[in-house]
C-alpha positions in Angstrom: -13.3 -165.1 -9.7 -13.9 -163.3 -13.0 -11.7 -164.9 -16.0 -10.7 -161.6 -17.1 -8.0 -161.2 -13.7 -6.4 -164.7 -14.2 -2.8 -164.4 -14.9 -2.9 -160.4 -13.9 -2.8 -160.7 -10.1 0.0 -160.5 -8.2 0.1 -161.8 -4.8 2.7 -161.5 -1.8 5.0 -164.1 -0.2 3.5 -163.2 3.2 -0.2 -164.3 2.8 -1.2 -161.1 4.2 -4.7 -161.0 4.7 -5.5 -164.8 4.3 -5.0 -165.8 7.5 -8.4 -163.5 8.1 -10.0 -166.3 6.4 -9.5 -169.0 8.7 -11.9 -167.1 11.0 -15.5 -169.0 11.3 -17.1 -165.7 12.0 -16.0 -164.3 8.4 -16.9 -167.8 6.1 -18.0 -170.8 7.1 -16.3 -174.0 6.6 -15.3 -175.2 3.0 -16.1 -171.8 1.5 -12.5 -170.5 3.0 -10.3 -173.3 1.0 -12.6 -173.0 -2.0 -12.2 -169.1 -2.5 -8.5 -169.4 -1.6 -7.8 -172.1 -4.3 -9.7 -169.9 -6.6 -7.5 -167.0 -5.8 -4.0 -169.0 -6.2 -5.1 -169.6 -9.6 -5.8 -166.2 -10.5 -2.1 -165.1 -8.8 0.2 -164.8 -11.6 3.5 -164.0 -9.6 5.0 -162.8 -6.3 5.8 -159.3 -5.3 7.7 -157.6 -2.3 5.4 -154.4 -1.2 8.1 -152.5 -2.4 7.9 -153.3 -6.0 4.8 -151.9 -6.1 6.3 -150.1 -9.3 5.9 -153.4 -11.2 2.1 -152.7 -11.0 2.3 -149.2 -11.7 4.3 -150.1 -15.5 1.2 -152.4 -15.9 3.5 -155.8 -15.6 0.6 -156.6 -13.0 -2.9 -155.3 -12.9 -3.4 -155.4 -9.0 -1.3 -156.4 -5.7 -3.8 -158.3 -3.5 -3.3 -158.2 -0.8 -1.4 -155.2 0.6 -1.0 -155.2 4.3 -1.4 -151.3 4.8 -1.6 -149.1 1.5 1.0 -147.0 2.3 3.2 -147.5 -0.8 -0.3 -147.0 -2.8 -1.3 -143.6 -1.5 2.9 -142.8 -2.5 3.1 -143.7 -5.9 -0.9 -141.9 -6.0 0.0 -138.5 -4.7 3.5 -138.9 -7.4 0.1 -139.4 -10.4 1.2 -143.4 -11.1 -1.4 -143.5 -13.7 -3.5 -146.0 -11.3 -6.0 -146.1 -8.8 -7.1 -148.3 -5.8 
């Protein structure tokens, strides 16, 4: 994990996405706790998918992880001055 995200991540309450990890096909073994207790400390707060707007005022620098995109390719085609 790069330093320069620590403290600008916002994560959800759901774990979206994480549960992926747990499959052996994707990581093997240790690897999958190691990268996810990386990630929690990068996570700086929790956010609903509907505040995506607390991303797009720059209070966050990225939602990870967002189970579909859809409230991405809203705020996009309204020009929120960020991209994916």
């Amino acid at each position: 994990m790069k330093p320069f995200w620590k403290g600008k991540i916002a994560s959800t309450p759901y774990v979206t996405g994480l549960n992926l990890l747990a499959a052996k096909e994707l990581w093997e073994g240790k690897r999958r706790l190691d990268y996810v207790k990386q990630f929690s400390k990068q996570v700086s707060g929790l956010i609903r998918y509907n505040e995506m707007d607390r991303v797009v005022t720059g209070e966050f620098l990225a939602l990870v992880m967002d189970c579909n995109g859809a409230r991405t390719f809203e705020l996009q085609a309204q020009s929120a001055p960020w991209s994916m």
